[in-house]
C-alpha positions as a Python dict, from the first residue, in 0.01 Angstrom:
ca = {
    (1, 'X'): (0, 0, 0),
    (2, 'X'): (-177, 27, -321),
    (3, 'X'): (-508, -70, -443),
    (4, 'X'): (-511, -388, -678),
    (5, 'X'): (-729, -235, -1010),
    (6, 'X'): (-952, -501, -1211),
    (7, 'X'): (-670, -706, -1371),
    (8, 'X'): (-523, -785, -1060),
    (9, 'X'): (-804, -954, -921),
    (10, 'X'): (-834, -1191, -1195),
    (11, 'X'): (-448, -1210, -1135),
    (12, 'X'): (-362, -1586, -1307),
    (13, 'X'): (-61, -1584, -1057),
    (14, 'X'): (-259, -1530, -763),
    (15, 'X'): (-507, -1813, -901),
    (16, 'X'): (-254, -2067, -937),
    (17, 'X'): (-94, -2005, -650),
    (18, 'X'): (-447, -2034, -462),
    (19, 'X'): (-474, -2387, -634),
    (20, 'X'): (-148, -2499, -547),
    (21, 'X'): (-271, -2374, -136),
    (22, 'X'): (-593, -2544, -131),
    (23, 'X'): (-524, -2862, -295),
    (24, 'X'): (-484, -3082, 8),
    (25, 'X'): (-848, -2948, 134),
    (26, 'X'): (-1085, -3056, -169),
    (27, 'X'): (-1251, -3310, -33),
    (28, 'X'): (-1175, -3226, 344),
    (29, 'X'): (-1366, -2920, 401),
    (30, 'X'): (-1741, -2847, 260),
    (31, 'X'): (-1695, -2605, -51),
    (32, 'X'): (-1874, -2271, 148),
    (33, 'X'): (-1577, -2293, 350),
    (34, 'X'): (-1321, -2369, 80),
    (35, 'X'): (-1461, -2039, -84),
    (36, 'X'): (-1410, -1824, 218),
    (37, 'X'): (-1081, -1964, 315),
    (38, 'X'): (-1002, -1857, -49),
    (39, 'X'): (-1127, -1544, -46),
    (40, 'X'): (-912, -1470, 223),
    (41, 'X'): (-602, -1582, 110),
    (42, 'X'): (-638, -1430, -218),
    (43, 'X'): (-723, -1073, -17),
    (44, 'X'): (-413, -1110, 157),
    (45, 'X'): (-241, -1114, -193),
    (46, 'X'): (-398, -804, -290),
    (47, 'X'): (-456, -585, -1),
    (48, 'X'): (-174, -645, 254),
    (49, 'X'): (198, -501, 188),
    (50, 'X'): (345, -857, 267),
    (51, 'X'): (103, -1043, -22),
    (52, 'X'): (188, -761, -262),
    (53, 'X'): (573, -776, -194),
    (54, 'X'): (538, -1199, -208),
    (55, 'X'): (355, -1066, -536),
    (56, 'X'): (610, -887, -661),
    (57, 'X'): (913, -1117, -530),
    (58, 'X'): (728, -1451, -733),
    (59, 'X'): (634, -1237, -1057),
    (60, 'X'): (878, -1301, -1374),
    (61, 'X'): (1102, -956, -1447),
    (62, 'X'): (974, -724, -1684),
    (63, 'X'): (1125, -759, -2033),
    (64, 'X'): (1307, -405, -2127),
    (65, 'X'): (1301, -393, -2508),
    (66, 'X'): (1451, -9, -2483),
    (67, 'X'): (1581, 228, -2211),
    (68, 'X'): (1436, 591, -2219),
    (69, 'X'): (1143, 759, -1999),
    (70, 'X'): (766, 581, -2007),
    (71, 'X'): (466, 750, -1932),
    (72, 'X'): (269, 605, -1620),
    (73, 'X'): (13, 428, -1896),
    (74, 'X'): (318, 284, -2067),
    (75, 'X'): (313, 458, -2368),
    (76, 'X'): (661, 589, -2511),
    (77, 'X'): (735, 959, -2410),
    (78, 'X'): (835, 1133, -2690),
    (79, 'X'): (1183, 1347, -2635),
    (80, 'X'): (1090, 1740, -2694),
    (81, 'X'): (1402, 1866, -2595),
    (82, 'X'): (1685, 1966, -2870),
    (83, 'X'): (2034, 2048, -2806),
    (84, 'X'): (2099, 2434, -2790),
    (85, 'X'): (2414, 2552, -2993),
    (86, 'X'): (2633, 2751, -2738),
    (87, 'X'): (2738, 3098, -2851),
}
């Protein structure tokens, strides 16, 4: 399991999808317990392997612009390696 960084937490997906859950309580429940009920559902998003695969399974595919190797911060690697002429 990994650790959710900064973005994450402020994921819009995860907010909407915490709308779309607690919508039938507004109203129902007093708002200290809409907040932790919240909470909790949005950890579950971002802490437990199930929330991060539902995560993963409801986020749009990546768009791939190019094929080639990426560096883990997602800049371009740049191709070092030339072609040797055989003797």
């Amino acid at each position: 399991m990994q650790n959710p960084n900064d973005d994450e937490i402020d994921d819009p997906l995860i907010e909407s999808l915490l709308d779309k859950a607690m919508a039938g309580y507004e109203g129902v429940l007093p708002q200290p317990e809409l907040a932790a009920i919240r909470s909790c559902l949005r950890d579950d998003f971002l802490f437990t392997p199930q929330g991060q695969r539902a995560l993963r399974r409801l986020r749009a595919d990546a768009t791939v612009d190019q094929s080639g190797a990426v560096r883990k911060d997602g800049a371009p690697v740049v191709e070092t390696t030339s072609k040797k002429k055989r003797a």
